[in-house]
C-alpha positions in Angstrom: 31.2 13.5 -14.7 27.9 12.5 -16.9 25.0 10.7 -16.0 27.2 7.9 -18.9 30.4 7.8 -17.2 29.2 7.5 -13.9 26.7 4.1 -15.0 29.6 2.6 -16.6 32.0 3.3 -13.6 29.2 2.1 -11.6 28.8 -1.1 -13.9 32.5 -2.0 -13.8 32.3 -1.4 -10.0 29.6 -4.2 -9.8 31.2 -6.3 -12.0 34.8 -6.2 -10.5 32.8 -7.6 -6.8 31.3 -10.3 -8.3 34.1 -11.6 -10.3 36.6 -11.1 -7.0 38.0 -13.8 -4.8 37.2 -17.7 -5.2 33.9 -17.5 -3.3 31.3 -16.6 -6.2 28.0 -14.7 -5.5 26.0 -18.4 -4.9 28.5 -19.1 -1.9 27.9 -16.1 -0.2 24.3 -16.4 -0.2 24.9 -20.4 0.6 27.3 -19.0 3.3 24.6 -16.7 4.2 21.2 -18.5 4.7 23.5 -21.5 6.9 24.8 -18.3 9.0 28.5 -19.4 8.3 29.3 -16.2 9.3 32.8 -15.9 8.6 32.6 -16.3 4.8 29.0 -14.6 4.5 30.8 -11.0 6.0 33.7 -11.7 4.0 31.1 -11.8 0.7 28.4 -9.9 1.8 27.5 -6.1 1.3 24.9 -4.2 1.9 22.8 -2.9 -1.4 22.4 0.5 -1.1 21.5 0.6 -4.7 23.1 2.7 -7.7 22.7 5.9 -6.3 24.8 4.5 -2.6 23.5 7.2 -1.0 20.4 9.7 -0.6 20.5 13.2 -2.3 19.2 14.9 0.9 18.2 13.1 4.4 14.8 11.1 3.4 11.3 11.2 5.1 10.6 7.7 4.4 12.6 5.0 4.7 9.5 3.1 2.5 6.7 3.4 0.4 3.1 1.5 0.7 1.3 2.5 -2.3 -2.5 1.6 -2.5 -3.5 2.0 -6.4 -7.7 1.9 -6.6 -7.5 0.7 -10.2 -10.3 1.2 -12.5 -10.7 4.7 -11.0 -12.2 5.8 -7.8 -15.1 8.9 -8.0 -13.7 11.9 -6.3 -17.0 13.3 -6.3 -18.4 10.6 -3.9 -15.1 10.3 -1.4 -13.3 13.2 -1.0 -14.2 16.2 -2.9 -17.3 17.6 -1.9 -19.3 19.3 -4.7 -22.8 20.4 -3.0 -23.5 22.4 -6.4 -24.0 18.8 -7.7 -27.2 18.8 -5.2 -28.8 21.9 -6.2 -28.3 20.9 -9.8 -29.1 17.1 -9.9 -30.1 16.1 -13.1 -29.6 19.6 -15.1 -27.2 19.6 -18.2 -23.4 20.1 -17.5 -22.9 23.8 -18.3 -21.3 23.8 -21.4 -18.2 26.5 -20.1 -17.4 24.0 -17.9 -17.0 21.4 -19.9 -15.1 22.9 -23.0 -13.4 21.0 -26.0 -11.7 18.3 -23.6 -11.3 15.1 -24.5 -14.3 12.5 -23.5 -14.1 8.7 -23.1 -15.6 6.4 -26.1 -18.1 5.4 -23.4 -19.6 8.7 -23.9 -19.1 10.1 -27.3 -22.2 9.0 -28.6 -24.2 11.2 -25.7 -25.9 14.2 -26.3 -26.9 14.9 -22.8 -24.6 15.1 -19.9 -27.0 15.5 -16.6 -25.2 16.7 -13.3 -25.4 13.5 -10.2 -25.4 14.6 -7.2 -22.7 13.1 -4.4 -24.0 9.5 -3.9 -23.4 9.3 -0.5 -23.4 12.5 2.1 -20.2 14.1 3.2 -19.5 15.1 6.3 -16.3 16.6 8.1 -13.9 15.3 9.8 -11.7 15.2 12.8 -10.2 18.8 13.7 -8.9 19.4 10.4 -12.4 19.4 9.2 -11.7 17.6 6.0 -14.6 16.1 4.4 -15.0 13.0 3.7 -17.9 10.4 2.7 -20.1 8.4 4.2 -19.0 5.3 2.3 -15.7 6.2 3.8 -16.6 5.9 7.8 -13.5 4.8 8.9 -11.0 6.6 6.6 -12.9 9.7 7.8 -12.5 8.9 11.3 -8.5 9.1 10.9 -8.9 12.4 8.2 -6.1 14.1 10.8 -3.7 11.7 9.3 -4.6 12.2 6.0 -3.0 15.4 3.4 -6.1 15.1 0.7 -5.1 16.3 -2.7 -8.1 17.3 -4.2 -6.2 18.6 -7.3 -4.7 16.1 -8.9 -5.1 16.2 -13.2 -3.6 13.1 -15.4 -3.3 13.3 -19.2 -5.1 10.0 -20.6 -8.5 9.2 -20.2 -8.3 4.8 -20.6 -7.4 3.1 -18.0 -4.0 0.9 -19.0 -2.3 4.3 -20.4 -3.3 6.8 -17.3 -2.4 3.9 -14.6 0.7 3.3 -16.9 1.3 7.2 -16.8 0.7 7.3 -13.1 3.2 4.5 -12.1 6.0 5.0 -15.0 5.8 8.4 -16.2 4.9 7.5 -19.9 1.8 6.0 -21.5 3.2 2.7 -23.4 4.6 -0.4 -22.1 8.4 -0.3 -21.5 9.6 2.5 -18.7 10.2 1.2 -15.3 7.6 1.8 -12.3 8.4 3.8 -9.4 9.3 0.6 -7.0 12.0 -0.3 -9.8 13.5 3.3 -9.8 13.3 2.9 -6.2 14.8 -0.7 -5.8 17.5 0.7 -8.7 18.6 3.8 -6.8 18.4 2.8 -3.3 18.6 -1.0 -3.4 17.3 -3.0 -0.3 16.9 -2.7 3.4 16.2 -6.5 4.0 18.7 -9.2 2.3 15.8 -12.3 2.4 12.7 -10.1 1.0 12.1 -8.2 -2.5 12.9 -4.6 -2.2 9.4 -4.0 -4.5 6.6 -6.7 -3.8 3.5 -6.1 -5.7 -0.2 -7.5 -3.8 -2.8 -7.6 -6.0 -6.7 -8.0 -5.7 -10.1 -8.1 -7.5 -13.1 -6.3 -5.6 -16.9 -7.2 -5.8 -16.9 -4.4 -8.6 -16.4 -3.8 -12.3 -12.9 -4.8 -12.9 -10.5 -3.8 -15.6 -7.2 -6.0 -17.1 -4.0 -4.9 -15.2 -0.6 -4.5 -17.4 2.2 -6.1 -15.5 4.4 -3.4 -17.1 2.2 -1.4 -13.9 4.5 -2.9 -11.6 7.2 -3.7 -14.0 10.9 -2.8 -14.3 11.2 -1.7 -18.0 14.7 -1.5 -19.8 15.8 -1.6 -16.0 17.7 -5.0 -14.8 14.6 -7.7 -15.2 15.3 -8.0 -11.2 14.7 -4.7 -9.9 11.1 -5.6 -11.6 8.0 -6.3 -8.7 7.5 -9.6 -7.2 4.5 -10.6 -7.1 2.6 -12.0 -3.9 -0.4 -13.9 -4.6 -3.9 -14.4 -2.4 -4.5 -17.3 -0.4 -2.5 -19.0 2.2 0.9 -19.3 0.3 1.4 -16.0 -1.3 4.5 -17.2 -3.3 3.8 -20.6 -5.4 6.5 -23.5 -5.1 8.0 -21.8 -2.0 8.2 -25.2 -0.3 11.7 -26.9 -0.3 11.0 -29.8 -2.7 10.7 -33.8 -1.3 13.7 -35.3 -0.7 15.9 -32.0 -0.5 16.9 -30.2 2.5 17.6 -26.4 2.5 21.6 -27.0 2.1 21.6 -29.4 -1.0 19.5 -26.7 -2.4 21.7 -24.2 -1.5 24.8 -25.4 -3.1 23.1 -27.0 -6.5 22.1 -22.9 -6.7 25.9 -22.1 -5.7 26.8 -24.5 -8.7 24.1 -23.1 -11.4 25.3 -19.8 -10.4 28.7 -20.6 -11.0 28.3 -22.0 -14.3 25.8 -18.6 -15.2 28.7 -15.8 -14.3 31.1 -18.0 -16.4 28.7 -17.2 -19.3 28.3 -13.6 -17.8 32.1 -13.3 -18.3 32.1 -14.3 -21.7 29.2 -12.4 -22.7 28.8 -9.7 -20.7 24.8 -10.1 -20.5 23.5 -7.9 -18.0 20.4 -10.0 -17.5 22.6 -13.0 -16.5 23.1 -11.2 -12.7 19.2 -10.8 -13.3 19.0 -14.4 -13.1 21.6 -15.0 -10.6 19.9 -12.3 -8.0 16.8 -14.0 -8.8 17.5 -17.5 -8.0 19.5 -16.1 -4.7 16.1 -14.4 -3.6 14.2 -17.2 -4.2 16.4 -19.4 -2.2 16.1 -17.0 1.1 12.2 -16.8 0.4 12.2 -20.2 1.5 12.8 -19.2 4.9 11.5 -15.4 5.0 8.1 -15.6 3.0 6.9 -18.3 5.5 7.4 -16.0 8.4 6.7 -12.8 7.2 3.4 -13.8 5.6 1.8 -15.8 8.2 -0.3 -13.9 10.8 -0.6 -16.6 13.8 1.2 -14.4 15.9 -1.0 -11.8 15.6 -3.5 -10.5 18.6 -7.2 -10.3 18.4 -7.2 -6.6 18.9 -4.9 -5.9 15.7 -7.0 -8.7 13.6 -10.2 -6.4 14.9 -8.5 -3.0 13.0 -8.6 -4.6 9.5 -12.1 -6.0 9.6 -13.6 -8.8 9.8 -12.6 -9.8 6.4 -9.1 -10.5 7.4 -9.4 -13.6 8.7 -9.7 -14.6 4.8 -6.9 -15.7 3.1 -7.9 -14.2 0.0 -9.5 -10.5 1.0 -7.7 -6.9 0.5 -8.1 -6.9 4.2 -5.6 -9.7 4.6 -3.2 -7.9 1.9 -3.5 -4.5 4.2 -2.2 -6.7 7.3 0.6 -8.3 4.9 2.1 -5.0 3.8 2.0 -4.2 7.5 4.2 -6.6 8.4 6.3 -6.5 4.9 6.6 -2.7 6.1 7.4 -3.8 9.2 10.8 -6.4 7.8 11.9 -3.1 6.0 11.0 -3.7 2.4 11.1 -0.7 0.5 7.9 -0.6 -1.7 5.2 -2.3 -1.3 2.4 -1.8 -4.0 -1.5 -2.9 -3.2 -3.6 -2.9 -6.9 -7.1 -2.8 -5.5 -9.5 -3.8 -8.6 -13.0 -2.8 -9.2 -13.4 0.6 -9.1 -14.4 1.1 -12.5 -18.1 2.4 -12.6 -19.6 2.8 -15.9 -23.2 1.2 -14.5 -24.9 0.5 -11.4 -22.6 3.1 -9.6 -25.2 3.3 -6.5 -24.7 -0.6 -5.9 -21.2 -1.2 -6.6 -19.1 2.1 -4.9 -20.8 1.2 -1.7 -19.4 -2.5 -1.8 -16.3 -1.6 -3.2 -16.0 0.9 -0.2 -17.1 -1.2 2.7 -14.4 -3.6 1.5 -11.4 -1.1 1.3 -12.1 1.4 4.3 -11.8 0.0 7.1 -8.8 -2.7 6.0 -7.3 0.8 4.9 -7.9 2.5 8.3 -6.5 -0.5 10.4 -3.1 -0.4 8.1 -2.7 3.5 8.7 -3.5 3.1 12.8 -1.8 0.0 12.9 1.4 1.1 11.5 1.3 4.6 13.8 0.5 2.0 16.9 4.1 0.5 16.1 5.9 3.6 15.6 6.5 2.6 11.4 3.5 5.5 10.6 6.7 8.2 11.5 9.3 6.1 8.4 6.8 5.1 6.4 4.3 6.5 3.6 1.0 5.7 2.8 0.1 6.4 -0.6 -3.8 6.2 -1.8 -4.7 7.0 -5.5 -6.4 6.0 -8.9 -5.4 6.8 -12.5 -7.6 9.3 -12.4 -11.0 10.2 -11.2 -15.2 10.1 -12.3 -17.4 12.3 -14.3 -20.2 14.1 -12.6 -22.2 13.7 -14.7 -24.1 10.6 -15.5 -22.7 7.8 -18.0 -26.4 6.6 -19.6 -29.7 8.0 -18.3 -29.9 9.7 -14.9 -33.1 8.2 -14.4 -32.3 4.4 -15.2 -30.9 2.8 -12.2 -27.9 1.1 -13.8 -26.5 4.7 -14.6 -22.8 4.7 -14.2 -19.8 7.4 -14.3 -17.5 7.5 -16.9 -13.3 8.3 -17.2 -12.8 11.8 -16.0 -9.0 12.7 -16.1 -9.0 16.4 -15.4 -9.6 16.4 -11.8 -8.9 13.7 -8.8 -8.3 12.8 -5.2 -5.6 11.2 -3.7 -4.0 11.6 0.0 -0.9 10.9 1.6 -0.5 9.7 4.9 2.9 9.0 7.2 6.6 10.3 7.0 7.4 13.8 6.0 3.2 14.2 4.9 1.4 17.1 6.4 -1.7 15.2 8.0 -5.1 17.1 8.5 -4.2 18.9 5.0 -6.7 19.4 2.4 -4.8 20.9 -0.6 -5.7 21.9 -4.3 -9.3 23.1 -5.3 -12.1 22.0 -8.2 -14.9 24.0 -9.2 -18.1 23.9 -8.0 -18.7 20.5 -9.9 -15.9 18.8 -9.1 -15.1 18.7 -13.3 -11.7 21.3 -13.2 -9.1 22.0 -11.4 -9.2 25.8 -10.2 -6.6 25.6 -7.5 -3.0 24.4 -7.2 -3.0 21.8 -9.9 -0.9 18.8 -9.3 0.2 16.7 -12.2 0.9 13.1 -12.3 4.9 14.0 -12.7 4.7 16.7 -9.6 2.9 13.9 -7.4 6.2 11.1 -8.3 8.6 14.1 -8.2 7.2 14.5 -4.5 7.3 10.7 -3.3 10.6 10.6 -4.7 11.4 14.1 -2.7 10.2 12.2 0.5 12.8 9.1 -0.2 15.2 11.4 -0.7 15.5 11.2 -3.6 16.0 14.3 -6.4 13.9 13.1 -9.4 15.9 14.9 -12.0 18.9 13.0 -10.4 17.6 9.1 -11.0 18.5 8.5 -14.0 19.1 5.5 -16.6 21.0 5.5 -19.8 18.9 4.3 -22.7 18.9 4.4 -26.5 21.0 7.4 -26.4 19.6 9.6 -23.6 19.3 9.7 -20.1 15.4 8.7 -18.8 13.9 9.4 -15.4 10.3 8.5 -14.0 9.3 11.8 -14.2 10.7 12.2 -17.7 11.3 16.1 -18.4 8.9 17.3 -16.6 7.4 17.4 -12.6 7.8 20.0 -9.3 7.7 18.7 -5.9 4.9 20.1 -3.7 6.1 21.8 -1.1 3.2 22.6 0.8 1.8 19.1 1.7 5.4 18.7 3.4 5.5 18.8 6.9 
């Protein structure tokens, strides 16, 4: 059977469910939020997404994925270079440079003068990885960590490489890795988005954010990401509005819904159960986001893991506790956009601050999920769209010298299910500037977190304009040797 027949089967499949019975899909979540439970088992079934079952037994049951946007230095966290020492300030050797591709923030330099690591590295834990001193608290959990020290990307602005990273292609218009992941495996929590998206701006040099980062392409609009804001109430107009209670809103939904698969039968709009699922999941949000978001019942001693910066409403610490407990009610992605990172001057003043605000929230979330037993189910993914030059963007001896776009080497890690921790894998050269050791491409690191979910990335796919697409397009290995 082709990838076609099978999404049409599948589509008449879904269709056939809803339009069954006299109960319409508005009921049964009616029936299910007032815990009639007679008609909500009669209605209800479990989404276990397009694909209705794994390809092989999974790793992870789900996904935290913490995106450094703006693009982290490798050569000052986790890829020690100490030829950058001994040649501090001398010209980039041409050889290793070659004809690649350079930012417009540097194409009108004629001198490209070596910076040493900004901050010493030491190593850590009994694996010995090293790690940097603006990382103190990652490094103290480095056996948890498999460092990829060899990751390469193939765009060097930020909006197409993070783009690249999360969808597979460069332009707006392909779906992100927590819609293919909410498409082929659906949900593990009825009253939560399968894919919520936390995003945050650091004390550093930001960059604009595409939604299409977190968005769901020619996908179904509501396998998109759902976005959690900062502050106290994450979701805006959560609150059951004055003079309604929870079950007059309920069945004015039941009613709208009604009326929308009576155009859907008519018109056969696809988007239409969009609309329907959405105004379902905000109608359980009423209940869930309250609970799930709000941390009074957390202990001191947890509250001490992330810093002291949790205790603010509107910190990334506060967002590493959320997707703790979001983790924790079984949502299936979970996507942290930490902004800031992007260092084209005063590098010496802002990767410090950016750093002391992400390492030790990020510590505290990967301790505090292995305290709970969720560290052995869940992974921890840390990246950028790619990573830093090493040599200087402006003059080396100015104080406001920055780093610019360096897309052909990179660090991430991986922490949690099916990862093997206290791994350093991949090698640069001596200057951190190539790749000289088992390269990892952005399409070999998806095809691996989609290995760990069980998933066979050449087997996710969506019809489209005539062809089948997939988030690793034609292209991607998984990496067996950071596997446990």
């Amino acid at each position: 059977m082709s990838n076609r027949e099978r999404d049409i089967i599948q589509s008449l499949a879904r269709r056939a469910f809803l339009k069954k019975g006299s109960v319409g899909i508005g009921a049964a979540a009616l029936a299910d939020m007032l815990n009639s439970d007679a008609l909500a088992q009669s209605t209800f079934q479990q989404d276990l997404g397009v694909l209705g079952a794994t390809h092989h037994v999974p790793k992870a049951k789900r996904v935290i994925y913490l995106h450094m946007f703006g693009a982290i230095s490798h050569v000052d966290t986790f890829d020690y270079c100490p030829m950058l020492e001994k040649m501090h300030g001398q010209q980039t050797p041409a050889s290793i440079m070659g004809e690649g591709r350079l930012s417009t923030m540097v194409q009108g330099q004629t001198q490209f003068p070596l910076v040493r690591n900004l901050a010493p590295f030491k190593q850590r834990g009994e694996s010995g990885a090293w790690v940097s001193d603006f990382w103190p608290h990652v490094g103290a959990i480095a056996d948890e960590l498999c460092i990829i020290n060899s990751m390469v990307t193939e765009h060097v602005n930020h909006n197409p490489a993070a783009q690249f990273l999360q969808t597979g292609f460069q332009l707006v218009g392909r779906p992100s890795m927590g819609s293919w992941l909410s498409y082929g495996l659906g949900s593990d929590n009825h009253n939560l988005p399968s894919f919520i998206v936390l995003n945050n701006m650091g004390p550093g040099q930001g960059q604009n954010m595409d939604s299409a980062n977190f968005g769901s392409g020619f996908l179904p609009s509501h396998f998109q990401g759902v976005q959690f804001m900062k502050g106290e109430k994450p979701v805006h107009y959560i609150d059951i509005p004055e003079g309604m209670n929870l079950q007059d809103q309920g069945e004015d939904i039941a009613a709208i819904n009604a009326l929308a698969m009576a155009q859907y039968q008519l018109s056969g709009d696809e988007e239409i159960l969009s609309k329907i699922s959405s105004y379902e999941m905000a109608y359980r949000m009423q209940s869930s986001v309250p609970e799930a978001t709000s941390i009074e019942d957390e202990p001191d001693y947890v509250l001490d893991m992330y810093g002291p910066e949790v205790h603010n409403p509107n910190s990334f610490a506060r967002q590493c506790l959320l997707a703790r407990r979001l983790a924790e009610r079984n949502v299936k992605f979970v996507q942290l956009f930490y902004n800031g990172w992007d260092f084209h001057f005063s590098i010496s003043a802002t990767q410090p601050a950016m750093s002391k605000t992400a390492d030790q929230p990020i510590a505290g979330l990967i301790m505090d999920l292995k305290q709970r037993g969720l560290l052995e189910d869940t992974l921890v993914v840390f990246t950028s769209e790619f990573g830093r030059t090493p040599y200087s963007q402006g003059d080396i001896n100015n104080p406001i010298f920055g780093r610019d776009h360096h897309p052909y080497a990179f660090s991430s890690w991986l922490a949690g299910a099916g990862v093997k921790a206290g791994n350093t894998y991949g090698k640069t050269d001596e200057f951190g500037y190539n790749v000289v050791e088992n390269p990892v491409h952005v399409h070999d690191f998806n095809a691996t977190l989609l290995h760990l979910m069980g998933i066979d990335h050449e087997k996710l796919t969506y019809f489209f304009q005539g062809r089948d697409f997939r988030l690793t397009d034609v292209h991607g290995e998984v990496i067996h040797p950071i596997l446990a």
